[in-house]
Every structure is written in structure tokens, then in C-alpha cells.
C-alpha positions as CSV (number, residue, x, y, z in Angstrom):
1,X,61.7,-9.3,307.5
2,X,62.7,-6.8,304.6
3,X,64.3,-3.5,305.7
4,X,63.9,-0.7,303.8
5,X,67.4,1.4,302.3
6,X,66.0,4.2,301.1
7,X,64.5,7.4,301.8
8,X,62.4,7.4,298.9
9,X,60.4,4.4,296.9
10,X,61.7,2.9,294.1
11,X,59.3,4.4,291.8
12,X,60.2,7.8,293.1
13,X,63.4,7.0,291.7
14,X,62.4,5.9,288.9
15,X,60.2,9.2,288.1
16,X,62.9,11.2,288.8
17,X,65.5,9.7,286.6
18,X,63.0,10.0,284.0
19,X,62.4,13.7,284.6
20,X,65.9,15.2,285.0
21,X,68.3,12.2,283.6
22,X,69.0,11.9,280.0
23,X,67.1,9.2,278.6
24,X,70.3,6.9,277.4
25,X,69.9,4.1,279.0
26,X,66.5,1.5,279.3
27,X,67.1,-0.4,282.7
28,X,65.3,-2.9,283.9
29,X,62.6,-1.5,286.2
30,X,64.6,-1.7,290.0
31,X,66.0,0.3,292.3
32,X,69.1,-1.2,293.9
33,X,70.0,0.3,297.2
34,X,72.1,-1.4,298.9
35,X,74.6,-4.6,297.8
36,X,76.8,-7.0,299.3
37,X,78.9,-9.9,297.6
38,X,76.8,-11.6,295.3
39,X,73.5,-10.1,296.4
40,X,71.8,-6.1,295.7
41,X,68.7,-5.1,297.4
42,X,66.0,-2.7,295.9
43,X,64.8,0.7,297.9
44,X,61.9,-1.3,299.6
45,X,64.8,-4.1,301.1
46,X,63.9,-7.1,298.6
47,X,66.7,-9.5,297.7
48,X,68.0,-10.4,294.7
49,X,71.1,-12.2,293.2
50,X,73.1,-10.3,290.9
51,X,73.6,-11.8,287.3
52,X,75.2,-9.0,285.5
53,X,77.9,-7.4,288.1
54,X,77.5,-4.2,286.5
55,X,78.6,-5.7,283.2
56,X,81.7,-7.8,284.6
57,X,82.9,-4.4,287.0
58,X,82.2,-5.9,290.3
59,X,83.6,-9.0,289.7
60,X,85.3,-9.2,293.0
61,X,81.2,-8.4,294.3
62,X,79.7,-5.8,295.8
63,X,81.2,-3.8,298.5
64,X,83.9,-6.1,299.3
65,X,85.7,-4.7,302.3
66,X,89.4,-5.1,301.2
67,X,88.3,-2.7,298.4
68,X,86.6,-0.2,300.6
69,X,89.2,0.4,302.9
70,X,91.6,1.1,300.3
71,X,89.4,3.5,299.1
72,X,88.1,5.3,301.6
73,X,91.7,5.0,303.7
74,X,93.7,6.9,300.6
75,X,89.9,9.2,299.8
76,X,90.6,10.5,303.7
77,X,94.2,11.5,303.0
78,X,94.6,12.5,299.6
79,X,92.0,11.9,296.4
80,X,93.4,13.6,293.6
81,X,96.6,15.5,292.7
82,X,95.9,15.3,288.7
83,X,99.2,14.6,286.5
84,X,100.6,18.1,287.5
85,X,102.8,17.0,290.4
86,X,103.8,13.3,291.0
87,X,101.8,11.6,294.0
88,X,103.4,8.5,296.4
89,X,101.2,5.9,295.1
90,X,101.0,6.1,291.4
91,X,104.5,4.7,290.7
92,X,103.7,2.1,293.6
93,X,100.4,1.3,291.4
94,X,102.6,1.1,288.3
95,X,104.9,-1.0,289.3
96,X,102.2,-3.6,290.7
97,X,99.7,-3.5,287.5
98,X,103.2,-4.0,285.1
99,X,103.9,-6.7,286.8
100,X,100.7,-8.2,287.5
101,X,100.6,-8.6,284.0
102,X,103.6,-8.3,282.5
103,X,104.2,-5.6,281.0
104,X,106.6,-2.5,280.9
105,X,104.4,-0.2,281.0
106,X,101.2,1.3,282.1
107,X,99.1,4.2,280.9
108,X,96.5,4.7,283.3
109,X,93.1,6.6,282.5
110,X,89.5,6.6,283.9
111,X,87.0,4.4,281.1
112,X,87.0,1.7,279.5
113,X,86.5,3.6,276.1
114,X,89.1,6.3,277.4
115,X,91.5,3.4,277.5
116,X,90.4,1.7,273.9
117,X,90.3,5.8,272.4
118,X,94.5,5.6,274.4
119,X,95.0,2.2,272.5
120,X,94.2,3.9,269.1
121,X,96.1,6.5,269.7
122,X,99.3,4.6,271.2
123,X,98.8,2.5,267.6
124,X,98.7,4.8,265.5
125,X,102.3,7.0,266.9
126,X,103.8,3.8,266.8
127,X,102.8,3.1,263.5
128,X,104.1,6.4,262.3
129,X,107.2,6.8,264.6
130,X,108.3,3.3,264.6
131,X,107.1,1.3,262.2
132,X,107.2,4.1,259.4
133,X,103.9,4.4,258.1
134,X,103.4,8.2,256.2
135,X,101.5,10.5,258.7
136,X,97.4,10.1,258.5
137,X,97.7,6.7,256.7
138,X,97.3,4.6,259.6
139,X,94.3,2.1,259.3
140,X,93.2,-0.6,261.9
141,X,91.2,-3.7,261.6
142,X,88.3,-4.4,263.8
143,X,85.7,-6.6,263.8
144,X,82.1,-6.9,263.0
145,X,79.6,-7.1,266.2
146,X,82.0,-5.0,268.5
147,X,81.8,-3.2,271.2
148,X,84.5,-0.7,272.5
149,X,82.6,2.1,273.9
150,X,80.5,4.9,272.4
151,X,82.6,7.6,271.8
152,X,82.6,9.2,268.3
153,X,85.3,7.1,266.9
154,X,84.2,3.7,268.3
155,X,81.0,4.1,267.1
156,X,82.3,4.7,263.4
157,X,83.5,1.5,263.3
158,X,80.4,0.0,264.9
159,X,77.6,-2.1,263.0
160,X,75.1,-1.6,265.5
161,X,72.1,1.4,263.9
162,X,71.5,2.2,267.3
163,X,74.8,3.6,268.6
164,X,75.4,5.0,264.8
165,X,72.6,6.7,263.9
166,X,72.6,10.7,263.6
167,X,76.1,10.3,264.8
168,X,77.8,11.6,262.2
169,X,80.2,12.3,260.3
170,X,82.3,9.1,261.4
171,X,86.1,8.5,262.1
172,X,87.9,7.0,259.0
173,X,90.9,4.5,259.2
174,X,89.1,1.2,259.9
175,X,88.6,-1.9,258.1
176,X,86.2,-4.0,259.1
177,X,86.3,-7.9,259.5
178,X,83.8,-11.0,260.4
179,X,84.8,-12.4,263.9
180,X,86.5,-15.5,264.3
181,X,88.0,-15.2,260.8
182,X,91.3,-15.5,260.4
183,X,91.2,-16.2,256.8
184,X,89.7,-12.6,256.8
185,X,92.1,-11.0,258.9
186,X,95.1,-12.9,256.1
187,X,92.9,-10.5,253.5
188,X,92.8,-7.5,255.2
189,X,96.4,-7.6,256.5
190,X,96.9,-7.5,252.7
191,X,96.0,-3.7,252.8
192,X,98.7,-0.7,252.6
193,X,99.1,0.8,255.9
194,X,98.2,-1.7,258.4
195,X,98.9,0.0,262.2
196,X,97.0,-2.6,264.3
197,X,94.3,-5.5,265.0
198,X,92.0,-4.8,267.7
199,X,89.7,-7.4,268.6
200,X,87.3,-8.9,271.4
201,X,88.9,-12.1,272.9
202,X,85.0,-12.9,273.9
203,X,82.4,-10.6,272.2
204,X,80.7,-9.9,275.4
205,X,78.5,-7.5,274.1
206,X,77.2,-9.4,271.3
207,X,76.3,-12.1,273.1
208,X,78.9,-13.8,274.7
209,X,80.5,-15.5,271.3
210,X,83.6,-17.3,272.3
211,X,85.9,-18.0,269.2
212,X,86.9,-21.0,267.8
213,X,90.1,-22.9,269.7
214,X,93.4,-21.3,268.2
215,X,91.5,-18.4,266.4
216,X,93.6,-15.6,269.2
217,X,96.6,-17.7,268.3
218,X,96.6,-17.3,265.0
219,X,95.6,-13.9,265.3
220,X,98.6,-13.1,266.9
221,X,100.8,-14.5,264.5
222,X,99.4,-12.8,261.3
223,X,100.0,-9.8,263.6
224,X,103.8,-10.4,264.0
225,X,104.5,-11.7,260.4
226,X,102.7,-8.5,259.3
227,X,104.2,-6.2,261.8
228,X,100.8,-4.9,263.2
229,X,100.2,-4.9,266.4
230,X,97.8,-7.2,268.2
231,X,95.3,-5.3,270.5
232,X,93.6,-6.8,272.8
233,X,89.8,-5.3,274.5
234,X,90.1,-6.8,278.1
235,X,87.3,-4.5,279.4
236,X,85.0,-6.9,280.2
237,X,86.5,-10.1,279.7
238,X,89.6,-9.8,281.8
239,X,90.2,-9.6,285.5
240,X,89.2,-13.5,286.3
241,X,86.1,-13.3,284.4
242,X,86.4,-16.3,282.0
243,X,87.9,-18.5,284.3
244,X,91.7,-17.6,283.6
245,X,93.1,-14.2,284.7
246,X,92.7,-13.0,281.0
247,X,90.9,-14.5,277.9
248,X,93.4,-14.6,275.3
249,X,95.1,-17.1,278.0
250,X,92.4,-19.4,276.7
251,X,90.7,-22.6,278.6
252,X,93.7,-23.5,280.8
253,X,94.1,-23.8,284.3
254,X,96.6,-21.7,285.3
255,X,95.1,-18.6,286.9
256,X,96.9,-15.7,287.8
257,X,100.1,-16.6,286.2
258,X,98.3,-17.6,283.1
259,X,100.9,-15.1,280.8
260,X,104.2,-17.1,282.0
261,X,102.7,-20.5,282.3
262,X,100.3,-21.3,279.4
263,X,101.0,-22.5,275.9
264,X,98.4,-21.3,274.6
265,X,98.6,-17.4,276.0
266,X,98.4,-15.1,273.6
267,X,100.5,-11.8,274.3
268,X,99.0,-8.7,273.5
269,X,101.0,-6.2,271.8
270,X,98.5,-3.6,273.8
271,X,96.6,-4.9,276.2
272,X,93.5,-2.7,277.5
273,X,91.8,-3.2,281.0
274,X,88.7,-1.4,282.4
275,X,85.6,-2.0,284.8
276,X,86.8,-5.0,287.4
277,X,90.4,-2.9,287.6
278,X,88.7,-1.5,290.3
279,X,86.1,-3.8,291.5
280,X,83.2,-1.5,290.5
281,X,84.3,0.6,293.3
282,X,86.0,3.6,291.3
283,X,86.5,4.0,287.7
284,X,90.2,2.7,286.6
285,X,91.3,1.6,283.0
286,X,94.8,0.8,282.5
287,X,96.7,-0.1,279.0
288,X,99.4,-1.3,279.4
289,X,102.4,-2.1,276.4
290,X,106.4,-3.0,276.6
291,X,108.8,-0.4,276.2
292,X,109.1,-0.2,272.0
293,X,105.3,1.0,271.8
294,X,104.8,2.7,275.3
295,X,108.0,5.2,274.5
296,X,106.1,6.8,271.9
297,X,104.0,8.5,274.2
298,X,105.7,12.5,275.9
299,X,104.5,14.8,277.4
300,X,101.4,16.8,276.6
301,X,100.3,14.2,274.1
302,X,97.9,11.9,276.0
303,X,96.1,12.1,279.4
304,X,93.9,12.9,282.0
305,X,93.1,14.7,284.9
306,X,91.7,11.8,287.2
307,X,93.9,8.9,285.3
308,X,96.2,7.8,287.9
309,X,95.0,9.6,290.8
310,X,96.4,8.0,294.3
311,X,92.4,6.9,295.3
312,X,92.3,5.1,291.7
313,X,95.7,3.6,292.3
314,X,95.0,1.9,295.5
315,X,91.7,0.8,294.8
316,X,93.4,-1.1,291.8
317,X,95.8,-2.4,293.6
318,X,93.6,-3.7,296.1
319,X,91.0,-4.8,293.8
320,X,93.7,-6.9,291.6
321,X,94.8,-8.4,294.9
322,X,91.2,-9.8,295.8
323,X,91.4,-11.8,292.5
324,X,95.0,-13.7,293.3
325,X,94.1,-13.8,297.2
326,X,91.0,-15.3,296.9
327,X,91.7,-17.5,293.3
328,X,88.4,-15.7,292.0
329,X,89.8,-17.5,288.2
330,X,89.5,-20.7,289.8
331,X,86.2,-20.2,290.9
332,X,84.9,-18.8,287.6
333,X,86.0,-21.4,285.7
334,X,84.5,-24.3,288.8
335,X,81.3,-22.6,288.5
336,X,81.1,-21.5,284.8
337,X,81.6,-25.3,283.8
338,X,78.7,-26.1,286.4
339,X,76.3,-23.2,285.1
340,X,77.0,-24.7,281.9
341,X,76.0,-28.0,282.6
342,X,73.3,-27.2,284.0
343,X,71.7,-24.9,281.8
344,X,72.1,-28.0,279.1
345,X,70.1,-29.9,281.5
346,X,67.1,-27.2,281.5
347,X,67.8,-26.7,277.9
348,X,67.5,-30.7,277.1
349,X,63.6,-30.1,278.9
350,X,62.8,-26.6,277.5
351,X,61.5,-25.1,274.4
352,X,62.1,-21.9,275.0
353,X,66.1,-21.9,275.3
354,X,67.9,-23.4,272.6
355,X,71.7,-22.7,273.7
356,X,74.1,-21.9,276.2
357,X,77.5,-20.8,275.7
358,X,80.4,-19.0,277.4
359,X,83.5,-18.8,279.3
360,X,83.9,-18.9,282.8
361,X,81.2,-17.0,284.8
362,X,80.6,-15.1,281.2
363,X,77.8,-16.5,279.9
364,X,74.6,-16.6,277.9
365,X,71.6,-18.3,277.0
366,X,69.7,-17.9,273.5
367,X,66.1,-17.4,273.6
368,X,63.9,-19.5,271.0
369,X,62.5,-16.3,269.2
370,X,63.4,-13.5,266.8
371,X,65.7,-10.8,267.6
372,X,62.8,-8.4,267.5
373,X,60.5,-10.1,270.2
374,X,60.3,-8.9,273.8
375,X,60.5,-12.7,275.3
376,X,64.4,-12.1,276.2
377,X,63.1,-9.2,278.7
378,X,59.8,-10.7,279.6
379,X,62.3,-13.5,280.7
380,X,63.9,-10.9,283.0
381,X,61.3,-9.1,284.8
382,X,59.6,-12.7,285.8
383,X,63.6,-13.8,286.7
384,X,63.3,-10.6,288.9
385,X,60.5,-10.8,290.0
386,X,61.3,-15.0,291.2
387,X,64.8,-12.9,292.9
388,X,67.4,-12.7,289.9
389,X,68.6,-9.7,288.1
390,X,69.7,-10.4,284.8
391,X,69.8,-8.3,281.3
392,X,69.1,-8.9,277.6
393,X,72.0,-8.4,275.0
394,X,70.8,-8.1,271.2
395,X,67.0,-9.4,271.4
396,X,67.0,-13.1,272.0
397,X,70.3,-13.4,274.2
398,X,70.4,-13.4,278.4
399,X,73.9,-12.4,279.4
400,X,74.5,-14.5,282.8
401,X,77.5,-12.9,284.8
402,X,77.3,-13.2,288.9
403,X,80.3,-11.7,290.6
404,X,82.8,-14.3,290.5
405,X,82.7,-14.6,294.7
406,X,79.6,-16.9,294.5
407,X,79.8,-19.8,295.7
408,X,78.4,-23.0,294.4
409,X,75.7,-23.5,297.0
410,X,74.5,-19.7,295.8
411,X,75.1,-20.4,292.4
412,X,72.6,-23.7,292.3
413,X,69.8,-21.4,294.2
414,X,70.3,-19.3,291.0
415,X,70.0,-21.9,288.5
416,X,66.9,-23.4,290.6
417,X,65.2,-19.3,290.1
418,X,66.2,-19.6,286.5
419,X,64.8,-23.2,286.0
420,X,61.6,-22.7,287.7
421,X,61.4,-19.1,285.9
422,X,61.6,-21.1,282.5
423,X,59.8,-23.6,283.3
424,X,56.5,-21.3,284.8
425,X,56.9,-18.6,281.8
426,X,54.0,-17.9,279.1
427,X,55.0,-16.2,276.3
């Protein structure tokens, strides 16, 4: 028997978004309410599985209690000091996040487009103060499809009409590149005044693209030969999601330790975390460098009043320790290999999908139509209406990203939904 978890009906809630809320966002029409590991349910108690994990932030799932003590423990003793006076848990933080990933430093803010907007700005001082560049010269190469955020500058180095237009005027000091070009990147690196590379390991956002093998590799190198640092947007891929504890450590098997084990680790000359930092239970975004970049940084230049607060700091640290106590990596990469699989197998008997591709429990499917149809969200509504919440990305693509604490008997009564959706759908 459902339950009911809210006081009002879900399209209440929907009519009052649409009357007071700014109309920014397009959700899919349901009201979550309450959620719980790998599972949300709406206003009126019906159950669904969760296939986006508020896009990769509640990796560790919904609720999960570790996370919730830690925040409501430090919430009931002290939430927020700002940067003003030190606090007892941010250096504790600090020294956990560093060497979680090995770094020597961390500069902690709220967003994960505060903390690519930090990056930017950390490249560009080093650029000028260390690596010489003449003040206001600094450009940095990005590529094409990205997404960082929305803030004025990110979007002036977007392609995407939508988040550009009426915008204006843009942010100069970016050259754009194709992804998963690295003959391109050679090209551009041939420009005067070169700060940095910023780049997707996965372009989440633009449809779950994963790179060719050795593309972040040789990325990195060009960097170093060049003297421009490599910048790497862990917002959404990181934290376990691909199977590995970050993306640039590539398809291995070496979870949490992945940056002091793998060959094929690519170290980030900046590395920038957001969303699962906390577990979707707070907003934290951390970026984190070594000494010769971080340094650059005083007083008064950079910073926030919520970054580092002592609720945010324990949350994280809680939050990173769910993904090495429970080997989440491990799991994404088990399951992500068995999505994969068998989507193929509904892909070999379908019309109507003709791809899958990913990394991990990041994945996507690509719909046969045009970018302009509406089958991608038809697709949805009947997968939520059959008991799976899923979203479109560009048109024709179906992001697929369950919180990494599924477990393969949950994940194959996902696949079944998704199969028998497919299989019963009319365009």
C-alpha cells in the first residue's frame, strides 16, 4: 500500500513552482518527496528508481545515514562561522580531502561552477605570477560541447544557443577546441599566452562521450611540454562515478587509490570536485592544486562566505568516506559493465536505440531520431510512468546514472523497466 509524503499533491506543487519560481528549469513532471538509497517516492507515495542521482550528486544515494548524522550532528553545534575566524573542523577537512586525493592543497567553495570560476581564476594568477605571462593576456583552451556551469564567463565559452543567448557581452580569453583532439589541442598550444587546458574527462553533459584510450594522457603531456596547466572538470564525473575514484584514472581497477597505483592516471595540474563531495546532502566543491599554483592565492583575493563552513566540512568528509568504506568504484564499474551489456542486448532487438556508451554507472543511450524530436522525453515519461526516473541530454540522448549503491539484483529490475518500456513504446 502507497503512503502518502506530502501535505499537498503533486500538481499543487507543480502549480506553485510555476507561479512563484523562475521558469529556468523544464523537469520532468514529478514530485519527489521522500528518497532512500537508490529509490525517490512522489507526493502521492509511488516508487520509482532513480536514474539520474541528481546529476551524479547523490552518488553515495539518497539519505544515506552516515551522511546525515554528520550533518545534522555538526548543524546542532555549529553551521557556519564564514572565513572570518578559523573553525575546528575545516583544517581537519583539509587535511582529509588533500590527501584523499593527493594534493597540497584545497580551496574549498560552495558550486560546482563556483569551483570551475576558482580554477580560472587560480590559472590565470599563476600564469601571471609564476609562469610570467603580461597581465590580462592570459587565454585558456576549452573545448567544444562543454559544460562548466552557467555563470557569465562559462557560458562565453559555451556552444550551446540556449545558455548563450541575450547573455551578453561574453568573457574573452578562450580558445576553443573539438574534443578528443589532441592534434587540436598541439595547434592551439601554438598560441601566445597559453595559461591553461580545461577539459571534461567524460562530457557528461553532452551526452556521456567518453574519449578515445590515451587522449587525457596525451593531453597532459602537451600540457607539461607547453607549460600550461592541465585542468581537470571532476564535477560530475568524479567521486566513484565511472567506476574508478576519478576519470582521468581511466578504465583500471584500482579504486580509491587509483592516483598512486595506475599507469595510466593522469594528474591534474588543478583538479575541480563538486556535487557527490557531499553526497547531494549539502553543497561542497573543492579544488584542490600542489603548493607552486595554490600559493598564489592571499588574502582577500578569493572566497566565500559558506566555502568551508564546519557543516560542509564534515559532510564531505563523511561523504568521501562512504565511497572507500563501501568500494562504491568497484561497484560502478561491476554494474556499468553489466548495464552495458545489457543494453546491447536490447539494442541487438530494437529499432529505436541505436547505442550505448559510457563509463561506469555514467551512461547513455542514443535514441533513433533527430535532435529536434520529442521521442528521448516521450521515452521518459512512459520509463516513469513503468517506475524509472530518467532525463534527456541534447534531444536524442537518455543519460542513465543510478546512485552507485544499487545493487545488481536492483539494477536488472531496472533494465527489465527499461526493456519492456522500449519494447511497448509508439512513437
Amino acid at each position: 500500500m502507497e503512503t502518502t509524503f506530502s501535505k499537498i499533491s503533486s500538481k499543487e506543487a507543480i502549480a506553485l513552482e510555476d507561479k512563484y519560481g523562475a521558469h529556468n528549469y523544464h523537469p520532468l513532471p514529478v514530485v519527489l518527496a521522500k528518497g532512500e538509497g537508490v529509490n525517490v517516492w512522489d507526493a502521492e507515495g509511488k516508487h520509482y528508481y532513480d536514474f539520474l542521482s541528481a546529476y551524479s550528486a547523490v552518488n553515495q544515494g539518497h539519505s544515506h545515514p552516515k551522511i546525515v548524522k554528520a550533518l545534522v550532528d555538526q548543524a546542532s553545534t555549529l553551521g557556519l562561522t564564514s572565513r572570518a575566524f578559523h573553525n575546528n573542523v575545516l583544517g581537519e577537512y583539509e587535511e582529509y580531502i588533500t590527501s584523499y586525493f593527493g594534493f597540497d592543497k584545497v580551496l574549498p567553495m560552495n558550486t560546482g561552477a563556483e569551483a570551475v570560476e576558482t580554477a580560472l581564476k587560480l590559472c590565470r594568477k599563476w600564469a601571471y605570477e609564476v609562469k610570467g605571462l603580461k597581465e590580462n593576456t592570459a587565454k585558456i583552451i576549452v573545448c567544444e560541447n562543454n559544460f562548466h556551469g552557467r555563470t557569465t564567463t562559462v557560458i562565453s565559452f559555451s556552444n550551446d544557443p540556449v545558455a548563450r543567448k541575450n547573455f551578453g557581452p561574453y568573457t574573452p580569453g578562450f580558445i576553443k577546441i573539438p574534443y578528443n583532439d589532441v592534434d587540436a589541442l598541439a595547434e592551439a598550444l601554438k598560441e601566445d599566452n597559453i595559461a591553461g587546458f580545461l577539459v571534461e574527462p567524460i562530457q557528461g553533459e553532452a551526452g556521456v562521450y567518453v574519449p578515445d584510450a590515451g587522449y587525457l594522457e596525451a593531453c597532459q603531456k602537451l600540457c607539461k611540454e607547453n607549460n600550461v596547466l592541465f585542468i581537470a572538470d571532476e564535477v560530475q564525473t568524479g567521486i566513484a562515478r565511472t567506476g574508478a575514484l576519478l576519470a582521468v584514472c581511466g578504465d583500471c581497477n584500482c579504486g580509491t587509490s587509483c592516483q598512486k597505483q595506475s599507469d595510466t592516471y593522469v594528474t591534474p595540474d588543478i583538479l575541480i570536485l563538486g556535487k557527490a563531495v557531499s553526497g547531494g546532502m549539502y553543497p561542497v566543491s573543492a579544488v584542490l592544486a600542489n603548493n607552486e599554483i595554490m600559493n598564489v592565492i592571499r588574502p582577500g583575493e578569493h572566497g566565500s562566505t559558506f566555502g568551508g563552513n564546519p557543516t560542509a566540512a564534515k559532510v564531505a568528509m563523511a561523504a568521501l568516506e562512504v565511497v572507500k568504506d563501501e568500494d562504491l568504484a568497484a561497484n560502478a564499474r561491476t554494474l556499468g559493465n553489466l548495464f552495458r551489456a545489457e543494453m546491447e542486448k536490447i539494442i541487438a532487438k530494437s529499432d529505436l536505440v541505436s547505442a550505448v556508451r559510457g563509463r561506469g554507472l555514467l551512461n547513455a543511450i542514443l535514441i533513433n531520431d533527430t535532435e529536434d524530436s520529442s521521442t528521448a522525453w516521450d521515452i521518459c515519461m512512459a520509463l516513469r510512468d513503468n517506475g524509472l526516473l530518467a532525463k534527456p541530454t541534447h534531444g536524442n540522448i537518455i543519460r542513465f546514472a543510478p546512485p552507485l549503491v544499487m545493487t545488481k539484483e536492483q539494477l536488472m529490475e531496472c533494465v527489465a523497466i527499461i526493456d519492456k518500456t522500449l519494447s511497448e513504446f509508439k512513437k
